[in-house]
NUTORSE-640518 format. One record per residue: residue in three letters; z, y, x of N, C-alpha, C in turn; chain. Coordinates in steps of 0.001 Angstrom, whole numbers, always signed. Layout:
code n_zz n_yy n_xx ca_zz ca_yy ca_xx c_zz c_yy c_xx unit
ALA Z Y X Z Y X Z Y X A
...
end
This chain:
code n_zz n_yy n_xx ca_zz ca_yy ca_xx c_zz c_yy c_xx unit
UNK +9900 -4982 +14820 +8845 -3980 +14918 +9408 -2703 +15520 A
UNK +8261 -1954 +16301 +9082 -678 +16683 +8997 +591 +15817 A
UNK +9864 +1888 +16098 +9726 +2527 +15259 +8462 +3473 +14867 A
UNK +7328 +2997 +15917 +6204 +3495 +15591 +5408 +3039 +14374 A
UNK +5347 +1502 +14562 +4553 +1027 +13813 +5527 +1315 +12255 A
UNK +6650 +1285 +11957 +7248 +1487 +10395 +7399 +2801 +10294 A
UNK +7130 +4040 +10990 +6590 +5296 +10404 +5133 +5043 +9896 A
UNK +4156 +4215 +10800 +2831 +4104 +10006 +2944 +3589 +9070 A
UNK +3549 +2493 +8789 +3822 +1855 +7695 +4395 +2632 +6511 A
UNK +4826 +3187 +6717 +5778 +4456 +5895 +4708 +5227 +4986 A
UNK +4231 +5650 +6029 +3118 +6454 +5882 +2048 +6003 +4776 A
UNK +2187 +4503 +4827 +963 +4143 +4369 +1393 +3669 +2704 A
UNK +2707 +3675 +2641 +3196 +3168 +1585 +3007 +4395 +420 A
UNK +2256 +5360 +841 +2025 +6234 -307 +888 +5936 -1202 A
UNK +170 +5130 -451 -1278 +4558 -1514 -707 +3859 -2524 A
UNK +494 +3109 -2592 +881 +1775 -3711 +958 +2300 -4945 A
UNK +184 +2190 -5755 +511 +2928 -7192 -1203 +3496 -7530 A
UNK -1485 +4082 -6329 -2910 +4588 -6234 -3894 +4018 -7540 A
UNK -5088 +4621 -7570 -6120 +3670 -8453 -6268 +1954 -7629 A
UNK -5889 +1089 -8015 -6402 -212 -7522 -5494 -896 -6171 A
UNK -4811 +163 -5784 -3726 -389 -4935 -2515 -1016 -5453 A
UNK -2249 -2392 -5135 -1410 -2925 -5349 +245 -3280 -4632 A
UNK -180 -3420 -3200 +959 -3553 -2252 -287 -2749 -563 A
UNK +1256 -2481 -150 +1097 -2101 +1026 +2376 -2932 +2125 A
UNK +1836 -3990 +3047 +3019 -4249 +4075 +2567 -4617 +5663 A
UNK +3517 -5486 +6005 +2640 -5920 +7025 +1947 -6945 +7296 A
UNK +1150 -7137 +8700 +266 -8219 +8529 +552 -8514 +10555 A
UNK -977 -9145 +10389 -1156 -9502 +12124 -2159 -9926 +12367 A
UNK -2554 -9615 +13544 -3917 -9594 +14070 -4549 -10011 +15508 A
UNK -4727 -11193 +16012 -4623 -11045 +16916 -2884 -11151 +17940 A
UNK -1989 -11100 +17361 -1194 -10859 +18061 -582 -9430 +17959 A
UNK -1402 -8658 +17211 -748 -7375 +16827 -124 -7081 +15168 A
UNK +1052 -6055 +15316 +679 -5827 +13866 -394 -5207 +12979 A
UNK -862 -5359 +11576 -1843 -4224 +11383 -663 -3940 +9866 A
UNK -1661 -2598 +9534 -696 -2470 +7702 -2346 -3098 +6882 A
UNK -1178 -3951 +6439 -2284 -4328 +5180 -2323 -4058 +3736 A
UNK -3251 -3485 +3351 -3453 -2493 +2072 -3861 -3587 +1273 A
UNK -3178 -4013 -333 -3643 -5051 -1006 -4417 -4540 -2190 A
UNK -5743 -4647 -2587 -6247 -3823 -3712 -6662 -4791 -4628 A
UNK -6884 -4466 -5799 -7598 -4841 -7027 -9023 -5282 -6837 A
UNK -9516 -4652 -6255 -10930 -4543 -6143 -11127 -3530 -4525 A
UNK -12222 -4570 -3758 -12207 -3701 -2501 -13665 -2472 -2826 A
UNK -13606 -2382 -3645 -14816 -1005 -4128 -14814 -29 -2989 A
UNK -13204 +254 -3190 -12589 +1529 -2457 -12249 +1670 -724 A
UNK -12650 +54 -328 -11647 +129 +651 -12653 +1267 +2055 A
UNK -13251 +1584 +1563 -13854 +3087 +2728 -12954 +4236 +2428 A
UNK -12016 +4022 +1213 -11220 +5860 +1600 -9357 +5465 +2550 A
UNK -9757 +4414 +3061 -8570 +4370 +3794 -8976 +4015 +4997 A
UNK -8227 +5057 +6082 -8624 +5416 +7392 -8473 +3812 +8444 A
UNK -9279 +3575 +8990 -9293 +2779 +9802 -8021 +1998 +10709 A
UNK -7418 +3178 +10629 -6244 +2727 +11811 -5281 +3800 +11424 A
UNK -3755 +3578 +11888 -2862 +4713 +11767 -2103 +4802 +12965 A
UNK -1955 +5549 +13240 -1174 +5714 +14722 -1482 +4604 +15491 A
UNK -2649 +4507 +15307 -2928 +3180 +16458 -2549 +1608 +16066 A
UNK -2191 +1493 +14695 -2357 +35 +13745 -3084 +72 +13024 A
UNK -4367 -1038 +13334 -5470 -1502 +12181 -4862 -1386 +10763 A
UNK -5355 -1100 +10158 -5506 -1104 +8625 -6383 -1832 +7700 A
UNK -5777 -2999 +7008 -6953 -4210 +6896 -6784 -4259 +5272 A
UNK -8003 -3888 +4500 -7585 -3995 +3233 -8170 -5385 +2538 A
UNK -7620 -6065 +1965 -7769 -7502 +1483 -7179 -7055 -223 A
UNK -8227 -7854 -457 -7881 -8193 -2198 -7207 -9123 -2700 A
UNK -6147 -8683 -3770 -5143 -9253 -4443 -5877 -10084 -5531 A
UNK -6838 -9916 -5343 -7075 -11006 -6811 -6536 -10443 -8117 A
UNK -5842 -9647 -8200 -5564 -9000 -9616 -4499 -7927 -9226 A
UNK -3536 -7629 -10465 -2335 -6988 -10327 -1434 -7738 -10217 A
UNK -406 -7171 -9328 +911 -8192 -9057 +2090 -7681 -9930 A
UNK +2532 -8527 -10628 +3487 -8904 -11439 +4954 -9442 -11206 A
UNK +6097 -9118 -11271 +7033 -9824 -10921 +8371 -9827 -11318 A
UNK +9287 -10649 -11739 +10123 -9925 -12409 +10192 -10470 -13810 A
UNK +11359 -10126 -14926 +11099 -10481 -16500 +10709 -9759 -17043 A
UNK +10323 -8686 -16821 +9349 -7672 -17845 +7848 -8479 -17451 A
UNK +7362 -9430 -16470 +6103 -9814 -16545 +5619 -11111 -17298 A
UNK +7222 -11498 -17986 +6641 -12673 -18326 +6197 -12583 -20199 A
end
């Protein structure tokens, strides 16, 4: 990836923690990259901007909270 698209990405990694945000990484589209925002529930997905520096922003639902690790079991 170039260093455009992982400053957006960067960028975008401040939602994770958010109300209902679960992961933030990458994805693809077409042949492009996009950042894909993983939520709880897509209720929300209108307060995240369309695109970032010119990479789609595609929010898809996790189906729950992600867990991982021995504190999840």
């Amino acid at each position: 990836m170039d260093e455009t698209f992982h400053r957006a990405l960067e960028t975008a990694q401040v939602w994770v923690g958010e109300d209902g945000v679960v992961a933030v990484g990458e994805g693809e589209s077409e042949g492009r990259p996009t950042i894909d925002v993983w939520v709880s529930s897509t209720e929300a997905a209108d307060r995240f901007p369309p695109e970032i520096d010119g990479f789609e922003v595609r929010v898809r639902e996790s189906g729950g909270e992600i867990r991982a690790g021995p504190e999840s079991e």
